[in-house]
N, C-alpha and C positions, 0 to 999 in steps of 0.2 A: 145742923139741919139746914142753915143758907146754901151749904153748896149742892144739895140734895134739888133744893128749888131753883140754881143757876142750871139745872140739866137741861132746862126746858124749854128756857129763855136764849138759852147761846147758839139757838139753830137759825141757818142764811136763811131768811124770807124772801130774797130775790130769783129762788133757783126755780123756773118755771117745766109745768108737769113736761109740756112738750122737751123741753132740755134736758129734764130729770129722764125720761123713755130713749133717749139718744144716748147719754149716759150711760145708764142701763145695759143697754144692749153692747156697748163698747164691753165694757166690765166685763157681762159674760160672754161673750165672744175673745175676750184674753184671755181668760180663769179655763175659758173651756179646753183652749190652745196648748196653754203653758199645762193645765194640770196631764192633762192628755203625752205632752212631752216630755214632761217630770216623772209620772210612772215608766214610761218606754225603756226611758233613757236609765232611769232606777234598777230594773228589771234585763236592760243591755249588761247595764256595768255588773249586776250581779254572775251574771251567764260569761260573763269575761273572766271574769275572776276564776270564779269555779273552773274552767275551761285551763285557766292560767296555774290555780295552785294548790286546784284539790280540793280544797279547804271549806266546812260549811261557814267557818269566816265571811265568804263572798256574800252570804245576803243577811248578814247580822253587822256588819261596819256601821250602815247608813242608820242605823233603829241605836246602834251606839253613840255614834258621834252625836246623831240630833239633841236627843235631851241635855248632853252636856254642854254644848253649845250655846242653847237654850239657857240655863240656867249660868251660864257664866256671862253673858252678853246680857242678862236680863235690867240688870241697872240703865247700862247706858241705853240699850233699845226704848225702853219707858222715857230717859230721862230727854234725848235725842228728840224722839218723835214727838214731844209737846213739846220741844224748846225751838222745833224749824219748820220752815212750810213744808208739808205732805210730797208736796209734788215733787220738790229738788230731791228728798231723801230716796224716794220712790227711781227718780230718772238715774239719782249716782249709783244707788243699788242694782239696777239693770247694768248698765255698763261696767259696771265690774263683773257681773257674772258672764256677760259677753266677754271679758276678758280673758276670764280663768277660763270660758271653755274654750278659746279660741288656744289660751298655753299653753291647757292642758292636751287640748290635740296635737299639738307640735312636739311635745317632748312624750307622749304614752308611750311611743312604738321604742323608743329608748330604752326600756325597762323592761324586767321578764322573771317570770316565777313570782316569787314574794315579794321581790323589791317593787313588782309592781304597786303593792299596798303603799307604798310614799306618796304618789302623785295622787293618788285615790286618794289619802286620808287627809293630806290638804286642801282637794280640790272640794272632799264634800263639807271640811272646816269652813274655808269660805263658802262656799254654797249655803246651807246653815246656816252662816253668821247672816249673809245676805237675804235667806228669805225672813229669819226673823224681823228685820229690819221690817221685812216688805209688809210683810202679814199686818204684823202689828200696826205699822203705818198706814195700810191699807185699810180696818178695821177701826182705827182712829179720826178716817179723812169721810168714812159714807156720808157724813151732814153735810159734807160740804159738794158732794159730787148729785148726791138725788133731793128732791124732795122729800122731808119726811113720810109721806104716806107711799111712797116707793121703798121705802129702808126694809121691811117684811117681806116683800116681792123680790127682792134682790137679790137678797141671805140667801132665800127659799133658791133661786135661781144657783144661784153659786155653789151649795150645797148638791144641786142636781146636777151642776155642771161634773162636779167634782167626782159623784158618784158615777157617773157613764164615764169615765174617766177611766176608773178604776174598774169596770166592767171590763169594757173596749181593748183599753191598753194593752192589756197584758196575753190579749190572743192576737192583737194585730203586732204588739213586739216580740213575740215567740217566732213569729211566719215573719217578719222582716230580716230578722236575726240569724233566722236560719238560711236568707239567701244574699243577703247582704253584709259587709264589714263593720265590726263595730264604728268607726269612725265617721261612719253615714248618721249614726245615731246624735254622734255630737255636732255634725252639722245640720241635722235636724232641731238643736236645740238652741244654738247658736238662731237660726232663721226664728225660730216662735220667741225667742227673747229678742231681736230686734222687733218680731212685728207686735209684742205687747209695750215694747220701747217707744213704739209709733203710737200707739193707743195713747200710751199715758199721756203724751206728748200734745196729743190732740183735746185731752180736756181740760176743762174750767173747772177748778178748784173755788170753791167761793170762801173764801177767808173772813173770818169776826176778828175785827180787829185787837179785840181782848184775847183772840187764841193766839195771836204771834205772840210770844213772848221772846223775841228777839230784841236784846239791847245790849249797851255797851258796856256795862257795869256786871254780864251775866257769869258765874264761876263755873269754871272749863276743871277744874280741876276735879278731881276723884272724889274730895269732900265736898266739895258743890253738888256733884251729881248724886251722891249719897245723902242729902239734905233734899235734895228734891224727889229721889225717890221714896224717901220716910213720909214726903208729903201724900204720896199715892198709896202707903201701905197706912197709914193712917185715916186714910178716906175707908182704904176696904174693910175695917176696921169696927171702923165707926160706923158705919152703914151693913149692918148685920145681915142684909140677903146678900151681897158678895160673899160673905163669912161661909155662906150655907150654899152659893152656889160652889167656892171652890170644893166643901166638904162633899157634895154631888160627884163633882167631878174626879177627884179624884178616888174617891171608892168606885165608883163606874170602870176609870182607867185602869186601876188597882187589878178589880174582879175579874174584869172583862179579859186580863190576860190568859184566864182559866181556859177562855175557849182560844184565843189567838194560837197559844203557843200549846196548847193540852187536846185541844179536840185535833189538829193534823196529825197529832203525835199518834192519839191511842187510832184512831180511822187504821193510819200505815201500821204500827206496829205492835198492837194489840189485836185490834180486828183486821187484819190484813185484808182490807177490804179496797186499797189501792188509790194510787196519784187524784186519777179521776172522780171521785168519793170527793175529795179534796174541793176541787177547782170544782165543781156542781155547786157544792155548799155557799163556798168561796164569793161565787158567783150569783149567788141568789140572796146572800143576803146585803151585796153591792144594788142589786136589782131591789131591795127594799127599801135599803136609805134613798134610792132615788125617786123609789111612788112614793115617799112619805114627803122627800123636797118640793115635788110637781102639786102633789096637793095641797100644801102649805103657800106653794106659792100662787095656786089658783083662789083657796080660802086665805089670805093675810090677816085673819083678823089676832088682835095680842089680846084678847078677853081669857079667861079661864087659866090664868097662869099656873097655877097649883095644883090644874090637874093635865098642865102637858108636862110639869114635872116629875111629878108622882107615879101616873099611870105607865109611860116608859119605864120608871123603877119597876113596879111593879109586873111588868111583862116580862123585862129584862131577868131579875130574879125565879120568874115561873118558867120563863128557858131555860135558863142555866140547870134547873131543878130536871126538866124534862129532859133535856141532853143526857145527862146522870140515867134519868130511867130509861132511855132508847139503849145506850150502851149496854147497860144492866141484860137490859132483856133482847142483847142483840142475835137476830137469827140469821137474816140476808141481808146483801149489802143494798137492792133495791129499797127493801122499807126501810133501810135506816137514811138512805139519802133522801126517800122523798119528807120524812120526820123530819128532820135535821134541817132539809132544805126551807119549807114552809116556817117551823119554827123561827128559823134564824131572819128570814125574809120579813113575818111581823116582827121582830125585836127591831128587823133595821131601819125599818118602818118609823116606828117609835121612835127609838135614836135619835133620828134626825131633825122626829118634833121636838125633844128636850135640846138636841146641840142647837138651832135655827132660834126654838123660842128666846131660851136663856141668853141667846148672843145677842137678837135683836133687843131684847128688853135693855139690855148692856149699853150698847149703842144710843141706845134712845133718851136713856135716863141718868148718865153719867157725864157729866161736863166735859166738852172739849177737849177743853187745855189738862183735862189727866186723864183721858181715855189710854192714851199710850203708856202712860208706869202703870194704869189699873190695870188694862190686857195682857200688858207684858208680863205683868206679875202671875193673873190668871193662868196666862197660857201656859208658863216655866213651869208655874207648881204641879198644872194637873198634869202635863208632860213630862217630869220627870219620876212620876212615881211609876211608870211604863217600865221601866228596866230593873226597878227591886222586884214590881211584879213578874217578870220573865226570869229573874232567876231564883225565884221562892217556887213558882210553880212548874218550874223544868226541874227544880231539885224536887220537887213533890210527885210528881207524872212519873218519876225516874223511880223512885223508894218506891213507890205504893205500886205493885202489879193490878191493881184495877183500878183505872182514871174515875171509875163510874160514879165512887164514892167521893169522890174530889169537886166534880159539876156538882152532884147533890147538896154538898156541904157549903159550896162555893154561894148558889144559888140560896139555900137556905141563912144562910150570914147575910147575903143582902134584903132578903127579905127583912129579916130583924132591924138591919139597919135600918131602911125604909120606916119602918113600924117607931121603932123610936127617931127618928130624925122629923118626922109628920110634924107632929105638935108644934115642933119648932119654925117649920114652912111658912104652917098656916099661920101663926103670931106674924113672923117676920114678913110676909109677903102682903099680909093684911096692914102693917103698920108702914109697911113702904109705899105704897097705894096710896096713902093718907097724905105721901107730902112728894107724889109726881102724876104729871100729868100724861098718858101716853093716847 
């Protein structure tokens, strides 16, 4: 229970509001940049591929390599990012990615057909390894870059950033793509990782001196780093609302494949109700997670924790249910997008308050020096159950000729979930409350 009550204690008192608002605005002003460049460039190299080798390969690599990646880097990332200062991890991490894209543009045009998949699959290995690093360390440094009473405003920010991102990108990289060379794309990206390289460069990290754990006596070796990540899976452990956020998360991640990879499916080839059907949805409910960020981040308040975790369950579950009956009772492709659309737009809504709340709560209330094995831990676990779910539910979309009963069933399992996991919230979030301060 003492390191429960170091969460509190270990934040910079020096970082003033007006420096925390500069801060701020740096932050999002990179997040918005780079995420903006990361879909483009995501959604270029897929349209290359394809173009290159036929294959629906081309935009299933990047959703493959990530979790794996993820989950094999997860030690050291955790163990790395509490053991160095933010900022070097953060500045080495960019210049290798500046790197790889600068190689990987010299040597792409070399390659052709399938062999093109080699420089692809290493280039998005690093890539992956590298943003892990970033995230995480990025995720582990907020105390030190805002003021605490900016940490809710920030998320909320970064999470809107993220969502016009995903809006945006994908119609301004379709009309770039189709008049320009892919290789515009990686010098587009190359430019927005220099100028978040300048960002980083430009701020003040404020350092506790109890979080450097930098000494000379520290073990570099595999069982050192293994000894120290046991320390952060023992904290999540031992502090039962991590226990019950990851179990959130990852049934969320889990279910939530039903619609990623099963509602494009049955739309095209059930209901032949076309591409467009698709990208409406697609897009509306990117346009929810972001009125859900802008309003979170205009309300910051962290009161009502149990019911921004719930209530998203609970919406989320009554979409997934609803989707099942639009299909069910489908007649025109008008009411089933404007259904579908609205639906999905409050789920994304929601979403965004359980991903922003639960993160910031994270942040706020988890010490320093293991924010980076906690998150890293967090993030691998509920990231890698994303690809058992895509191929449980592609094999299931595939057997069953009507998806409809699949959303129903989907949606009705979470609900139950929900229902018996409650009890356990309310204990656990009421007894976490008791020994932090937010």
């Amino acid at each position: 229970m003492t390191k429960k009550l170091e969460a509190i204690n270990d934040y910079p008192q020096t970082i003033t509001e007006a420096e925390s608002k500069v801060q701020m605005l740096k932050e999002i002003i990179g997040n918005l940049f780079n995420s903006f460049s990361s879909n483009m460039f995501s959604l270029a190299l897929g349209l290359m591929l394809l173009r290159t080798t036929n294959s629906p390969i081309a935009f299933g690599i990047e959703s493959a390599i990530t979790p794996i990646v993820s989950l094999l880097a997860m030690i050291p990332v955790g163990t790395i990012t509490d053991r160095y200062p933010h900022k070097q991890i953060l500045i080495i991490c960019s210049l290798i990615k500046i790197a790889t894209l600068i190689l990987f543009g010299l040597i792409i045009n070399y390659f052709s057909g399938f062999s093109k998949l080699i420089p692809v699959i290493l280039l998005l290995t690093i890539i992956s390894t590298t943003n892990s690093f970033s995230t995480t360390t990025y995720t582990a440094s907020v105390k030190e870059l805002v003021n605490q009473n900016f940490i809710p405003r920030l998320g909320s920010l970064n999470q809107s950033a993220s969502a016009m991102s995903s809006v945006l990108a994908p119609i301004v990289g379709v009309a770039l793509y189709s008049v320009v060379r892919f290789d515009v794309f990686i010098l587009i990206s190359v430019i927005v990782s220099l100028i978040w390289l300048g960002l980083t460069i430009s701020m003040k990290f404020h350092y506790q001196p109890s979080n450097l754990n930098i000494n000379p006596n520290i073990n570099n070796s595999i069982v050192g780093q293994i000894k120290e990540f046991k320390e952060g899976l023992n904290y999540i452990t031992t502090r039962k609302i991590m226990r019950d956020f990851i179990l959130v998360g990852c049934m969320i991640n889990f279910l939530f494949v039903a619609v990623t990879v099963g509602l494009p499916y049955t739309i095209i080839h059930h209901l032949h109700a076309g591409n467009s059907v698709v990208g409406v949805i697609d897009g509306l409910f990117s346009a929810g997670i972001l009125t859900g960020s802008i309003l979170l981040s205009i309300f910051p308040s962290q009161k009502h924790l149990l019911g921004k975790i719930i209530t998203p369950l609970i919406i989320t579950s009554l979409v997934m249910f609803l989707i099942g009956i639009y299909t069910l009772t489908y007649t025109a492709a008008f009411s089933f997008t404007v259904l579908c659309s609205c639906s999905l737009a409050i789920m994304g809504a929601f979403n965004s308050v359980l991903n922003i709340s639960t993160s910031v709560y994270m942040q706020l209330t988890i010490p320093t020096y293991l924010l980076g094995r906690v998150m890293s831990t967090f993030t691998s676990l509920i990231t890698c159950i994303s690809p058992l779910g895509s191929i449980i539910f592609m094999f299931a979309f595939k057997v069953f000729s009507n998806g409809a009963y699949i959303f129903i069933g989907t949606g009705a399992l979470l609900f139950i979930y929900v229902v018996l996991l409650t009890p356990l919230l309310i204990r656990d979030i009421k007894n976490d409350l008791k020994h932090t301060r937010i």
